[in-house]
C-alpha positions as semicolon CSV with decimal commas, in nm:
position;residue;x (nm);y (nm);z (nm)
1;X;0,154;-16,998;9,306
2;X;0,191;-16,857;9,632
3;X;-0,143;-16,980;9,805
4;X;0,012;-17,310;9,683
5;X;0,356;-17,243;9,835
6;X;0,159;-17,110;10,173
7;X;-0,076;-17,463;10,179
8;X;0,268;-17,644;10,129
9;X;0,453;-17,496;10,365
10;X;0,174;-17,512;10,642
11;X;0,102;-17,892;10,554
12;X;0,516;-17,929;10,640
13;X;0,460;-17,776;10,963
14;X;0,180;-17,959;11,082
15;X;0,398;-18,276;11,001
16;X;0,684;-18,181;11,148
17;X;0,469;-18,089;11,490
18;X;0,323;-18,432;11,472
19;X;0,630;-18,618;11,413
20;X;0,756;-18,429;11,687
21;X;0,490;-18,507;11,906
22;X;0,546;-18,891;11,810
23;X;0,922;-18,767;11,891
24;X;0,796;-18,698;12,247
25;X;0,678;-19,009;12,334
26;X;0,987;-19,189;12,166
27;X;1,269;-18,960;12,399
28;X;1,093;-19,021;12,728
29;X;0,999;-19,399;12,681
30;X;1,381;-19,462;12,608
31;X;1,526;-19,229;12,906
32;X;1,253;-19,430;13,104
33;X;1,463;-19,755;12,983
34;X;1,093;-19,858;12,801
35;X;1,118;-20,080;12,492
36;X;1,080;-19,878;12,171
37;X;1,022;-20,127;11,852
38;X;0,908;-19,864;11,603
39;X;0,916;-19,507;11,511
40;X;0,774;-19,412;11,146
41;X;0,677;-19,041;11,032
42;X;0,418;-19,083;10,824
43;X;0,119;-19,287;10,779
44;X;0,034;-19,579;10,495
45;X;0,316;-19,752;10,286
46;X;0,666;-19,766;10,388
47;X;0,893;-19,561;10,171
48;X;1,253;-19,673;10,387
49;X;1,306;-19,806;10,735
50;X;1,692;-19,899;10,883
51;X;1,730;-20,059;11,214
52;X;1,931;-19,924;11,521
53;X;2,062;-20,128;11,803
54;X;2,034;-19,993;12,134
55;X;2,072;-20,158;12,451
56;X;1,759;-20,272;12,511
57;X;1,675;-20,410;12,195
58;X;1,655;-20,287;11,840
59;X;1,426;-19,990;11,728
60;X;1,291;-19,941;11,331
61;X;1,293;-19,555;11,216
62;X;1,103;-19,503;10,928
63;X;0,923;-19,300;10,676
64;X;0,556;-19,412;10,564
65;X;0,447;-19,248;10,221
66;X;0,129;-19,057;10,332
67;X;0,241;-18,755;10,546
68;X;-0,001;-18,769;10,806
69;X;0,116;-18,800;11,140
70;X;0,335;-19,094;11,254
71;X;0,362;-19,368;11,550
72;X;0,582;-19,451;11,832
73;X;0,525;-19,833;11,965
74;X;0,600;-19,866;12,269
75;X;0,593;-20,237;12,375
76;X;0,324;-20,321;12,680
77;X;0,174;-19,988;12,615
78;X;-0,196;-20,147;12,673
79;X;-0,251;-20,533;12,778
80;X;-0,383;-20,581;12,457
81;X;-0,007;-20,558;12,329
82;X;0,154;-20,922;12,259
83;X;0,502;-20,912;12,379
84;X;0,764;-21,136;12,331
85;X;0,948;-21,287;12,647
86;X;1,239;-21,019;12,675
87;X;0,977;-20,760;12,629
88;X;0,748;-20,840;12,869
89;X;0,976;-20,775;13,252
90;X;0,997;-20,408;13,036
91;X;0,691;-20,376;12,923
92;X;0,526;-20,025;13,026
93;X;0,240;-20,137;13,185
94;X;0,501;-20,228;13,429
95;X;0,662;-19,928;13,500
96;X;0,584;-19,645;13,789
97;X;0,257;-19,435;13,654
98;X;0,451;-19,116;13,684
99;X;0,694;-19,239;13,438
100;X;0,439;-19,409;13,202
101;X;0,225;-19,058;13,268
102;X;0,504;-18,846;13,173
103;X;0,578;-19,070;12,852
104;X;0,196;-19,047;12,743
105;X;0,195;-18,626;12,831
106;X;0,495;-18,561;12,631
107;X;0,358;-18,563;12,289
108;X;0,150;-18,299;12,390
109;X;0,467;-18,068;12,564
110;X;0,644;-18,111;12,250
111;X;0,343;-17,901;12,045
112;X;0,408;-17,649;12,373
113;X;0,723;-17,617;12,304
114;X;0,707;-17,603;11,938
115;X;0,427;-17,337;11,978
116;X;0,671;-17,137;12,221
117;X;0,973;-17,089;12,014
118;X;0,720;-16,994;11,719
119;X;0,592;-16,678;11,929
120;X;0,947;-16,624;12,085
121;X;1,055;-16,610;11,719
122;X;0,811;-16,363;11,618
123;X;0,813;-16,164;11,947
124;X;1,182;-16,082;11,906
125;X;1,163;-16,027;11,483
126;X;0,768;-15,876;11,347
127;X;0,641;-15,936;11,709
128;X;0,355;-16,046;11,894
129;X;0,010;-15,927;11,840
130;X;-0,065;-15,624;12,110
131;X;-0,352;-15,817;12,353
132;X;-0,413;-15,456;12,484
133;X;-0,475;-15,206;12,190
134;X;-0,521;-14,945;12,434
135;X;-0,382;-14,636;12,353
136;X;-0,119;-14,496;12,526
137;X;-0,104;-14,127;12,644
138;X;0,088;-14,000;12,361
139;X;-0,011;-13,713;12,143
140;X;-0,001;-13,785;11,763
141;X;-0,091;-13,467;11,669
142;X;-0,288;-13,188;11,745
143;X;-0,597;-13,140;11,556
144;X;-0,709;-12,750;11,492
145;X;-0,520;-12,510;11,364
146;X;-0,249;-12,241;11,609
147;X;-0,459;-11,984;11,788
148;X;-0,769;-12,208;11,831
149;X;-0,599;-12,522;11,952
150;X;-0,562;-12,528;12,312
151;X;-0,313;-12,764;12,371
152;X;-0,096;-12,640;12,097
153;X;-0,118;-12,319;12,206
154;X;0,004;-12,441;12,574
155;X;0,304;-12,581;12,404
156;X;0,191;-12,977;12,363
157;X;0,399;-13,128;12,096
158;X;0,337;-13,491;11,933
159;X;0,531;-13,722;12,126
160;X;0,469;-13,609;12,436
161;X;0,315;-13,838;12,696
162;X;0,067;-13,676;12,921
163;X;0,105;-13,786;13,266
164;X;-0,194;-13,579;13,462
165;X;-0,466;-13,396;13,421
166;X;-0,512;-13,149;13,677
167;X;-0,504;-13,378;13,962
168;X;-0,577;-13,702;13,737
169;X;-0,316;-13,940;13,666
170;X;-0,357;-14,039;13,312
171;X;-0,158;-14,382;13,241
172;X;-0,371;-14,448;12,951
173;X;-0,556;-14,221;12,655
174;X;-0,901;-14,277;12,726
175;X;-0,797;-14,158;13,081
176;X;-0,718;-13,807;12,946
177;X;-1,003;-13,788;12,751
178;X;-1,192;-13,877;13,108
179;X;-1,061;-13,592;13,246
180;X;-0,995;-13,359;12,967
181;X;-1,391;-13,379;12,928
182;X;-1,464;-13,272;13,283
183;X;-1,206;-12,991;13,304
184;X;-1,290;-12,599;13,231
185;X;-1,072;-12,303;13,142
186;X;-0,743;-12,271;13,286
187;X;-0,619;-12,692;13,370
188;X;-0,261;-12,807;13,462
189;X;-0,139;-13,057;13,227
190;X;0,195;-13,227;13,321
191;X;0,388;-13,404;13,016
192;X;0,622;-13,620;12,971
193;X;0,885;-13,490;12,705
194;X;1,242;-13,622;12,628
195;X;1,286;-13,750;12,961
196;X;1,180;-13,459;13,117
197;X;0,890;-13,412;13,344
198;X;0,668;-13,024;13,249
199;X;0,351;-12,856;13,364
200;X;0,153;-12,660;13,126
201;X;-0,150;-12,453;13,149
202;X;-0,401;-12,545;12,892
203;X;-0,721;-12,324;12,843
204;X;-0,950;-12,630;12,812
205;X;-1,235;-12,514;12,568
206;X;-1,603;-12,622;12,607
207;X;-1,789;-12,822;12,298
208;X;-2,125;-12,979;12,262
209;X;-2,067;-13,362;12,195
210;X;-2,401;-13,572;12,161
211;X;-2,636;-13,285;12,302
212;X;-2,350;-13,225;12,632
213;X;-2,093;-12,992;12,677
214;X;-1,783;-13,124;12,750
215;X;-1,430;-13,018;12,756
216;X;-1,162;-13,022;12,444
217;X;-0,787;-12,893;12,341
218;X;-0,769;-13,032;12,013
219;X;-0,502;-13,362;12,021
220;X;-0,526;-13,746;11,898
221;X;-0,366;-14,024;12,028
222;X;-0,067;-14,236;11,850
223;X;-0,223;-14,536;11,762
224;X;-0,154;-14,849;11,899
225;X;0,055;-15,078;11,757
226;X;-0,077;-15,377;11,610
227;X;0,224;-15,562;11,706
228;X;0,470;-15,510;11,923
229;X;0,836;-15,602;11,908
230;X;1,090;-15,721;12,250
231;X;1,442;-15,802;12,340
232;X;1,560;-16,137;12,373
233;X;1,511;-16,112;12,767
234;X;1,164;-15,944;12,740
235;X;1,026;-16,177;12,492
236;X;1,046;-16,483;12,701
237;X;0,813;-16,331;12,950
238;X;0,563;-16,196;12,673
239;X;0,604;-16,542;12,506
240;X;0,508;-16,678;12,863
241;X;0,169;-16,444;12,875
242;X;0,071;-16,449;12,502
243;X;0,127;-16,851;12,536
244;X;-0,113;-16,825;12,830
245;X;-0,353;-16,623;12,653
246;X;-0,357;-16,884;12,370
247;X;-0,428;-17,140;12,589
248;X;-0,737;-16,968;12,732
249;X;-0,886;-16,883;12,392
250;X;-0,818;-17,273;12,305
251;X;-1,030;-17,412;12,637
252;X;-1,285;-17,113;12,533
253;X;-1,336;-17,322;12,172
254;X;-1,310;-17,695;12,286
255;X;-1,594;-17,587;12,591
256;X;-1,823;-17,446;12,276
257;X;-1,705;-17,696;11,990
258;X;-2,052;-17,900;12,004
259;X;-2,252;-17,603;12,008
260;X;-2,062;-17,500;11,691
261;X;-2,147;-17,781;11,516
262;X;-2,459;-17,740;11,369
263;X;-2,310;-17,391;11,242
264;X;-2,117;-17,619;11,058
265;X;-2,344;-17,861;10,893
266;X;-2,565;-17,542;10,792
267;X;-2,235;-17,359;10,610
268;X;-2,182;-17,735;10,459
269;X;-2,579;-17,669;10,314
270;X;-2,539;-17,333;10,178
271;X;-2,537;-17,092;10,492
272;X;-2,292;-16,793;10,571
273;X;-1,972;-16,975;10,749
274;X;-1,925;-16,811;11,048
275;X;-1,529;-16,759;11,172
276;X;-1,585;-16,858;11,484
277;X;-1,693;-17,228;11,398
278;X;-1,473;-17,554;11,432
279;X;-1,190;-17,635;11,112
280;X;-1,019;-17,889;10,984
281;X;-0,665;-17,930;10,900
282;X;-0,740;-17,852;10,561
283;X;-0,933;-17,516;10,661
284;X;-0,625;-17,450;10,867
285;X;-0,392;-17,508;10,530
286;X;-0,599;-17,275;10,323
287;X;-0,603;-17,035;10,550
288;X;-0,219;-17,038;10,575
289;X;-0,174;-17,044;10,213
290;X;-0,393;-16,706;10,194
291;X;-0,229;-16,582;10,472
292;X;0,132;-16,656;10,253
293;X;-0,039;-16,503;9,905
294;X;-0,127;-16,156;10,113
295;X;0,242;-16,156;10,258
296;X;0,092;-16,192;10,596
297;X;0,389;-16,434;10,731
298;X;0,281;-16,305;11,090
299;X;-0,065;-16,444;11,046
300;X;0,092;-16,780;10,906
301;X;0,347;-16,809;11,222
302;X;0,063;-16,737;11,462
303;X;-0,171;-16,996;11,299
304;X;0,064;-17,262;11,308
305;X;0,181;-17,187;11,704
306;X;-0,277;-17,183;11,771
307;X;-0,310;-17,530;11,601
308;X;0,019;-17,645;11,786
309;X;-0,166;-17,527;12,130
310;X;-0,502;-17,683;12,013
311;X;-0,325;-18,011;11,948
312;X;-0,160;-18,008;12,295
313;X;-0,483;-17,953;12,490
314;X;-0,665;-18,188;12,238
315;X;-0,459;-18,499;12,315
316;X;-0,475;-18,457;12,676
317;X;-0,848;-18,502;12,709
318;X;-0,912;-18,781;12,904
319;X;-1,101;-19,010;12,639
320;X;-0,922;-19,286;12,446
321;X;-0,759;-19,331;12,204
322;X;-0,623;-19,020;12,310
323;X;-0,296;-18,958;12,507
324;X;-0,541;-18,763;12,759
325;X;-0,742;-19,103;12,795
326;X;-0,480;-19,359;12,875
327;X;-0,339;-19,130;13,169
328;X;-0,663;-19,102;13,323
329;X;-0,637;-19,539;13,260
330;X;-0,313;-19,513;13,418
331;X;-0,419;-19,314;13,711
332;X;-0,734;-19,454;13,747
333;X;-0,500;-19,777;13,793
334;X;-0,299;-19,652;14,070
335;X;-0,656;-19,487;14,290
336;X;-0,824;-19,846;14,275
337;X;-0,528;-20,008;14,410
338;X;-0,439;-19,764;14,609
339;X;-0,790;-19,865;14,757
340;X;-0,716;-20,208;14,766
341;X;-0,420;-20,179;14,936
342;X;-0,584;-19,982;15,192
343;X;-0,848;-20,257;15,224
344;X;-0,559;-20,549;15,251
345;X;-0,592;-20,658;14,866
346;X;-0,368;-20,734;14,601
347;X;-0,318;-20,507;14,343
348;X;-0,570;-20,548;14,077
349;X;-0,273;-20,556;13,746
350;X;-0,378;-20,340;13,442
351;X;-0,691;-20,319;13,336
352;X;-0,792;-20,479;13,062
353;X;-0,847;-20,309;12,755
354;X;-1,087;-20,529;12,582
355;X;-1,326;-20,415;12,785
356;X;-1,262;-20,066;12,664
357;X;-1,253;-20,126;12,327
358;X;-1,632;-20,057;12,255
359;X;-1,578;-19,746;12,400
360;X;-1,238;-19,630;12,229
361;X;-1,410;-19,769;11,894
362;X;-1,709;-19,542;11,960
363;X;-1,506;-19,255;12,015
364;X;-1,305;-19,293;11,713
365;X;-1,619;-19,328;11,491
366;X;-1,776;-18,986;11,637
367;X;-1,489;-18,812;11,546
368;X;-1,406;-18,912;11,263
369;X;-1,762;-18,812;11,171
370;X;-1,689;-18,437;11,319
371;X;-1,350;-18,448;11,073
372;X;-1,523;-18,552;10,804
373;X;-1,811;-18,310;10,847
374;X;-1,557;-18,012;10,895
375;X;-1,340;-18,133;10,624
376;X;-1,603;-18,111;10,401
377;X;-1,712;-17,761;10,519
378;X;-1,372;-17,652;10,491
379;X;-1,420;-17,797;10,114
380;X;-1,759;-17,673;10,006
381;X;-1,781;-17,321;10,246
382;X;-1,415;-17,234;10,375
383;X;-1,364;-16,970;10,604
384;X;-1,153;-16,674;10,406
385;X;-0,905;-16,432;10,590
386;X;-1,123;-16,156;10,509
């Protein structure tokens, strides 16, 4: 019941960050003054529509029975669009190509956004995961009984943070166990204890490691934490670099998602599924429903912000039908008459999207292909938490 519950809640999520996404595009066409005729969540049948009148004209909100995305349209978005005669001194096409650009790139900031107050949630409640597991300098324990420990026989407690080495700064474990390993006898070790800043003199015994000698006194490390917790102020900046990471790890998949591919056709055949290779939105929901049946609500949350950040770069690539592909229309646009104008011309007008249409269909049939092929490896072959 609870893998059920997870897959439920996670297929709610991803259609409330698509409806926001068709949200984006709705806000910033209207601020814009563009003409807005429809606005359904939802894909397939209508299950209820009103009207609203605005200014400009009246919009239709909606709900369509298949939850699966949802549609802003945006009158005079491509020349293709047939526009009635008040429509067509608004229609986008006509408007500045920052404005239409911003319009076409705010779908995409809206998954940012939603992706951001995900972590920002988690990083001020069960925290962010720790990028850096590197230990700190903080004894956990010492690790050999009194009389034939040397640091516990110097007087090192667990909790204290060891600051030096003899004449080595030690800001991070493996540091001291640099310099712990090259020390002999008699070493000054400076700690870091309540606040307070001691030196202690720690006979530093010799032991064979691996076939060398090399020096010991008998203390762990506190492990790091697997996640780590902030204040509201201090969460918007590790929100800022953990969003950043994200976002690198996401350009890292998309450059090696063809390569990845025939991983996936093999796993669809019988072989072992590798983690690392592309998923579908269903994958995505099974993995949040495990991740809700283990209790791992941290591993759910962080899921959900990834597939917002994938969706963001995703729509921006510059190929239609993708938001990504009519802004590099819209600019490509404004650079050839930029030309003309430089060369005495006219402007050229929109292009004309007819001629693009073998193109845009071509797209659209290779990926759906690629869905369909992950789909049904995320069917047949899933990849498991574990």
């Amino acid at each position: 019941m609870a893998y059920v519950i997870g897959i439920t809640l996670f297929v709610a999520g991803l259609c409330l960050s698509l409806a926001l996404h068709e949200a984006g595009h709705l806000l910033s066409a209207r601020a814009f003054g563009m003409r807005v005729r429809r606005f359904f969540v939802g894909r397939g049948p209508t299950v209820f529509s009103f009207r609203v009148k605005h200014a400009d004209g009246d919009t239709e909100y909606g709900l369509k029975a298949l939850p699966i995305g949802g549609f802003c349209d945006i009158a005079g978005m491509t020349t293709l669009d047939d526009l009635t005669p008040d429509e067509r001194p608004r229609a986008m096409w006509r408007h500045p190509a920052w404005k239409r650009t911003v319009v076409m790139a705010s779908g995409a900031f809206t998954h940012v956004l939603l992706a951001m107050a995900i972590l920002y949630g988690m990083a001020v409640s069960m925290g962010l995961p720790n990028l850096n597991p590197v230990a700190e300098p903080i004894v956990a324990a010492t690790t050999c009984p009194a009389g034939t420990c040397p640091a516990a026989d110097a007087g090192i407690r667990p909790g204290d943070r060891i600051t030096a080495v003899g004449a080595t700064a030690t800001p991070l474990w493996p540091d001291v166990i640099t310099a712990v390993q090259r020390a002999k006898g008699p070493t000054a070790v400076t700690v870091l204890r309540d606040g307070r800043s001691l030196t202690v003199t720690v006979a530093v015994a010799r032991v064979t490691r691996d076939g060398a000698e090399v020096g010991m006194i008998g203390a762990t490390a506190r492990t790091p934490a697997a996640y780590l917790t902030y204040g509201p102020v201090d969460a918007a900046g590790a929100t800022l670099a953990f969003t950043g990471d994200l976002f690198g790890r996401t350009f890292d998949q998309l450059a090696a998602f063809p390569q990845r591919l025939p991983a996936v056709v093999a796993a669809i055949g019988g072989a072992e599924r590798s983690a690392d290779t592309p998923i579908s939105m269903v994958g995505a929901s099974r993995l949040g429903g495990e991740a809700v049946e283990r209790g791992l609500w941290e591993v759910f949350l962080l899921l959900l912000a990834s597939l917002n950040l994938f969706m963001a770069v995703f729509n921006l690539l510059p190929l239609l039908p993708l938001d990504g592909g009519h802004i590099l229309v819209i600019w490509f646009e404004r650079s050839r008459d930029a030309v003309r104008r430089w060369r005495g011309l006219p402007a050229a007008g929109p292009i004309d999207f007819t001629r693009l249409y073998p193109v845009t269909m071509a797209l659209v049939l290779i990926g759906g292909a690629v869905m369909l092929l992950t789909i049904t490896a995320d069917v047949v072959n899933p990849i498991r938490l574990s």
